[in-house]
N, C-alpha and C positions, 0 to 999 in steps of 0.2 A: 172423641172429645174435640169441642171446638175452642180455639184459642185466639185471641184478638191481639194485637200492636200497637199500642198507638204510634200515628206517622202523622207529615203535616197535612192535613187537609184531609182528614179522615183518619176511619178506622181499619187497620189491615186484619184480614181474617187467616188465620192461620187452620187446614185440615188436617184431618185425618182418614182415615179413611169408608167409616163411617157414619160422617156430617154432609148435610148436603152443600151444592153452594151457594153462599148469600143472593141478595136482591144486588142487580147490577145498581141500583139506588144506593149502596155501600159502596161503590168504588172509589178509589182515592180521588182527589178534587183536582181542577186545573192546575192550582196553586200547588201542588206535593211533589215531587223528587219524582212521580212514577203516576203521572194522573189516567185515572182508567184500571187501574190497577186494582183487580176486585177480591182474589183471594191467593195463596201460594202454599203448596204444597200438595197432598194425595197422590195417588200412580195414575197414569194415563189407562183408563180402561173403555171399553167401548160404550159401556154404561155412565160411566161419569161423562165421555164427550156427548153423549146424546143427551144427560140433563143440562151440560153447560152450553151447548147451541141452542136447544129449545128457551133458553133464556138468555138465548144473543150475549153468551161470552163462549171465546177463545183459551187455547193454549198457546203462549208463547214466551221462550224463556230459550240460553243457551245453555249450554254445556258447564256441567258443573253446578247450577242454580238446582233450585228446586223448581217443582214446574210453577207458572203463573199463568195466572187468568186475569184475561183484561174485556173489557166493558168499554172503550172508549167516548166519548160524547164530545163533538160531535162523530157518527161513525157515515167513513166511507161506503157506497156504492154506486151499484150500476143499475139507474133504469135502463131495461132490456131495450124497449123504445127510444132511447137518447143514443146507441151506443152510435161513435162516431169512427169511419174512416177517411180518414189522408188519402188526399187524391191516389198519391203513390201506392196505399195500400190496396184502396181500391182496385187501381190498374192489374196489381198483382195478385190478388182474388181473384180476379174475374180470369184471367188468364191461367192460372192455377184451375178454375172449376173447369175452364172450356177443354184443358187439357185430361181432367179428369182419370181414371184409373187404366183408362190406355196408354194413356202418357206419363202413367209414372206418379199422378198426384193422387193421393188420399184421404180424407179425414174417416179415423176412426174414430169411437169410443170404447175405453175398454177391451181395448188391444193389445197392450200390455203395460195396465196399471202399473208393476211393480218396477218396471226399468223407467215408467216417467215419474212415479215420486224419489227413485233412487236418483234422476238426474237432476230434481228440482233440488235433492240435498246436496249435491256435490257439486253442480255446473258453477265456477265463476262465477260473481256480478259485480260490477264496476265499482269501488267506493265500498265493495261491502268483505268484511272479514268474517271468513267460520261459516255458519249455516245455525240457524233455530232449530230445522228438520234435524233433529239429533236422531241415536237411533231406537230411541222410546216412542218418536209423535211416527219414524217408519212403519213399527210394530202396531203400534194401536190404530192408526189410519186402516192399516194393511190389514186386519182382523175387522174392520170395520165395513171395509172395500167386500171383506169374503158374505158380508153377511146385507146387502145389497144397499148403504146408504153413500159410499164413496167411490167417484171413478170418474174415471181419466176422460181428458177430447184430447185426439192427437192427431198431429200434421205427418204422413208416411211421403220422403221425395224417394224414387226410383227405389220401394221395395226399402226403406230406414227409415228407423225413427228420426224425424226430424227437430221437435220439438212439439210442445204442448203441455199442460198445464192437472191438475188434479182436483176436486171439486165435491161438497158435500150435498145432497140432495134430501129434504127433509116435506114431505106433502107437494105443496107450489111452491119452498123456497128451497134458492140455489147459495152454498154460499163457497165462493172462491179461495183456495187456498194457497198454491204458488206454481210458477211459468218457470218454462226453461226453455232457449234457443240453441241448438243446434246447428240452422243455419240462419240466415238473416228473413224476420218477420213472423222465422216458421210458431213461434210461440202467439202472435197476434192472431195469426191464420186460425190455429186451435180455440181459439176465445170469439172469433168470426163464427165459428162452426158451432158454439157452446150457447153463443148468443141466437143465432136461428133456429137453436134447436129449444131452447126457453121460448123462440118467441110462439113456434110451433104447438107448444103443452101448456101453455097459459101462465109460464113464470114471468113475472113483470120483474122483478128485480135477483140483480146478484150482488149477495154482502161481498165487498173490497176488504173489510175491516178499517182500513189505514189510509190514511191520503197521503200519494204519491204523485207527480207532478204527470208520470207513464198514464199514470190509470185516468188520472183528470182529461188529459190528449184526449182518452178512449171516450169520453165521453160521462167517466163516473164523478160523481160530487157529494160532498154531505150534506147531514140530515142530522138533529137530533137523535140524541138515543132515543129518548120518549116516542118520538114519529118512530124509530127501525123499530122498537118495541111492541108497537101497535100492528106495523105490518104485518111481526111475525106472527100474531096473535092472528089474524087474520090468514094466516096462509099455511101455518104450522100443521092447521088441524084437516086441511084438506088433501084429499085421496092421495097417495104420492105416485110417484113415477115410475113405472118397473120394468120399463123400456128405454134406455139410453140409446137404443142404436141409431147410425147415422143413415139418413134419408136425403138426397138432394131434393127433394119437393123441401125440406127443410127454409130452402133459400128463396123461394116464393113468399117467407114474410119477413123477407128483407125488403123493405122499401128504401132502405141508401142504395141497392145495386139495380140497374137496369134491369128488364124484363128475363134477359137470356141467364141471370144468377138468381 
């Protein structure tokens, strides 16, 4: 049974667990208490997150709420093609690949999924209290990870995980989920190696979701929902990816790094 709320600026949709979910067209409005805000409640199952991506909404909610799904407009991303590095980062890429797996540096994927979303729940972050990654979105990610549409890019220094980030993969679209550092950069480095490896398989964009001042730096901006909508319609239904692994020929279609990355 489905159940609606009225709130300002729209209609809240209330599940269960046999309704699907609304049109991101039903999300709360700018003007509401929670704008984006598309439906709340049902369990986290691998099934429901693969209908609620394929129509560009999310899970995010803390502890104690029930879950929520959001649709924001405008929505955050990253053209692959735009992504941007800081001199300084650069420097430190470049020196990171030159040193490469004899010297201690790494990028994997999918090396071990289950300690980088454990760390993206647990690690610190500046100004921020708790963690969203409760441990429902661990469970369902993780069951979703085994069944081949979610997985890790991670930064290994001298043999440890050093940082890196988790990621959904759906036909040609990629869509970002959350970063954790370890040591300094090592989470950017991971999103360096994610980004060459999209630019490698033909993904032109990674959903951000959210605008954040970090991600903006990187290079990501928004976009209507209407345009993300349209994207994904165009990329959802194409062939997906069933090789993550990592390739240094990978950084040949990087054109911000000189010839030797």
């Amino acid at each position: 049974m489905q159940r609606s709320r009225q709130n300002a600026g729209g209609m809240l949709t209330w599940l269960d667990e046999r309704t699907p979910l609304p049109s991101p067209a039903q999300a709360l409005a700018a003007d509401s208490e929670a704008p984006g805000l598309v439906a709340a409640g049902g369990r986290l199952t691998v099934a429901r997150l693969e209908e609620a991506y394929r129509k560009g909404i999310f899970p995010w909610y803390s502890p104690g709420q029930p879950v929520l799904w959001w649709s924001p407009d405008p929505r955050m991303v990253l053209p692959t093609a735009e992504f941007k590095l800081s001199h300084s980062l650069k420097k430190t890429l470049r020196r990171f690949l030159r040193r490469g797996a004899a010297g201690g540096c790494e990028f994997r994927f999918d090396g071990a999924f289950t300690r980088v979303i454990e760390h993206c729940a647990t690690t610190p972050r500046p100004g921020q209290e708790g963690t969203w990654i409760v441990p429902a979105v661990v469970d369902a990610y993780s069951q979703w990870h085994a069944r081949g549409c979610v997985h890790s890019a991670e930064t290994w220094i001298d043999g440890e995980l050093a940082g890196g980030l988790y990621f959904v993969s759906i036909g040609r679209m990629v869509f970002g989920e959350s970063m954790f550092s370890l040591r300094p950069d090592a989470s950017k480095l991971a999103l360096a190696a994610l980004v060459a490896a999209c630019r490698a398989r033909g993904v032109p964009l990674i959903d951000c979701q959210q605008n954040t001042g970090h991600l903006a730096s990187l290079g990501a901006r928004e976009v209507p929902r209407n345009a993300f909508e349209a994207h994904l319609a165009r990329t959802l239904g194409e062939p997906g990816i069933a090789d993550w692994t990592y390739d240094e020929l990978h950084w040949h279609a990087m054109t911000s790094l000189d010839s030797r990355a």
